[in-house]
N, C-alpha and C positions, 0 to 999 in steps of 0.2 A: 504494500500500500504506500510506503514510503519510498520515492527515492532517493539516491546518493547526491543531486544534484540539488535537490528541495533542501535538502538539512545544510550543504555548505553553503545556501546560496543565503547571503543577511538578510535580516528581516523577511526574511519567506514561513519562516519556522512562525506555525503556533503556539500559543504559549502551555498546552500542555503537550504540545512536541519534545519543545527545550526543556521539559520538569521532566517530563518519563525520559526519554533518547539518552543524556550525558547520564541519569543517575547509574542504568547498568554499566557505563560503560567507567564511572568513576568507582562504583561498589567493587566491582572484579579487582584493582589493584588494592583496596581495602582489605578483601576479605584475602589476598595473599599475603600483605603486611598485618592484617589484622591478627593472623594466628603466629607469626612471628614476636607481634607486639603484647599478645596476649601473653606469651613464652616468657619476655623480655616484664612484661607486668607482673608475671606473675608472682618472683620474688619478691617484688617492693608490695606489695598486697600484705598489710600489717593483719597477722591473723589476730584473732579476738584472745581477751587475757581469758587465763588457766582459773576457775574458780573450783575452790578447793571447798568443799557443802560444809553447811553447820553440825553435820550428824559426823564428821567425818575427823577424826586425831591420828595426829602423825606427830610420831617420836624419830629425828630423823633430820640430816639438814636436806635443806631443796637450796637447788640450785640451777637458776635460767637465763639465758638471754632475753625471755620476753618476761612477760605483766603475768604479775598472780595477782589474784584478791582470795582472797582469804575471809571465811566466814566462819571457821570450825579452832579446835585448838592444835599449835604445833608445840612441841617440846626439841627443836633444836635452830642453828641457824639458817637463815636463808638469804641467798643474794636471786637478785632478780633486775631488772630495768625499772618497773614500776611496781609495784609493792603496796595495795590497798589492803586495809587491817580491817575487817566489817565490826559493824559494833557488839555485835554478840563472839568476835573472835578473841583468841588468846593467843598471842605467841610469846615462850617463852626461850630466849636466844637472842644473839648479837642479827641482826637487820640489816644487810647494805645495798642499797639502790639508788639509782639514778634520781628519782621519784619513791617516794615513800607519804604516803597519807594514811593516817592515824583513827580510825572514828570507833576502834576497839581498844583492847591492851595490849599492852608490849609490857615483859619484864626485861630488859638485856640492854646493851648497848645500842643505838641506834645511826647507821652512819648514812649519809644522804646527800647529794649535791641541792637536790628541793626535798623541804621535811615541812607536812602540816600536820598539827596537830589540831582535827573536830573540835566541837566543842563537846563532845561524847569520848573524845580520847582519854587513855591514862595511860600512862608512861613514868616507870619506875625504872632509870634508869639512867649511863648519859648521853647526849644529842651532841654528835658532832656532824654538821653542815657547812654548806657553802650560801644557803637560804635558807629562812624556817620562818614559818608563822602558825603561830598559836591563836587559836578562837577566842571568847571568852569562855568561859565554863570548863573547860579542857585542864585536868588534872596532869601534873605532872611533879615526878621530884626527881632530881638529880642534876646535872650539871650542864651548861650548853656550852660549847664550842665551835667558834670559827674557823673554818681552813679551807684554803684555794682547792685542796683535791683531798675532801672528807672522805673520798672510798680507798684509799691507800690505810692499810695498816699501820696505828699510832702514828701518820701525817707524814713520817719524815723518812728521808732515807740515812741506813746509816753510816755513820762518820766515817771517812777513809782514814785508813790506819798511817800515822807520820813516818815517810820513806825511810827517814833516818834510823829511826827505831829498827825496823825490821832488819838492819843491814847490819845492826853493829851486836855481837855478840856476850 
């Protein structure tokens, strides 16, 4: 029904010519790239955080690259990226994430580049951060501390041993 003469020739095309005619013919290198890019998407696709049930205890450290929330109680440490504490949870262990929000309890050390404390949190322990904000209501005891890279072990690296020392007998 169509010809090749009518479509290149300007303004001859109708206007639902020019909407149906280019979209197959733009869809086809889509849907070649499209499963390429889907490939290529698919990592960066942030899967959804790990939540761990309220009925559910673990003695144990956990340890991820991605997001837990936690609703249930744990009895050891865990490191994670993002680290949600639900209000009916308990963990009882050293904490270190990227992101740590608080809206249950922690017994343990708490280490965090961003650290909130709910205003449903309690926290027996100490806070060391590179950010922290605390709610009002939000229980807490123990100590807070600042430092550029809170997820390194006691903050600091340690002291190089003096050359001279080692050399002389």
């Amino acid at each position: 029904m169509f010809s090749k003469s009518r479509i290149n020739e300007p303004g001859a095309k109708p206007a639902d010519d020019s909407a149906a005619r280019p979209e197959p013919a733009a869809h086809q290198p889509r849907a070649s790239s499209s499963s390429s890019d889907f490939a290529a998407a698919a990592p960066k696709a942030k899967p959804p955080a790990s939540t761990l049930s309220a009925d559910l205890t673990i003695v144990g450290n956990i340890k991820t690259t991605g997001d837990v929330q936690i609703e249930g109680n744990i009895e050891g440490d865990i490191r994670a990226h993002l680290l949600t504490v639900g209000e009916g949870a308990t963990v009882k262990g050293e904490v270190v994430a990227d992101d740590v929000v608080v809206n249950g309890r922690i017994v343990g050390k708490v280490r965090g580049l961003k650290v909130r404390l709910t205003s449903t949190a309690r926290v027996e322990g100490d806070i060391i951060h590179k950010t922290i904000a605390i709610e009002s209501g939000a229980h807490f005891e123990g100590s807070v501390q600042r430092r550029d890279d809170p997820l390194t072990k006691d903050g600091a690296k340690p002291a190089p041993k003096p050359q001279g020392a080692a050399t002389q007998g």
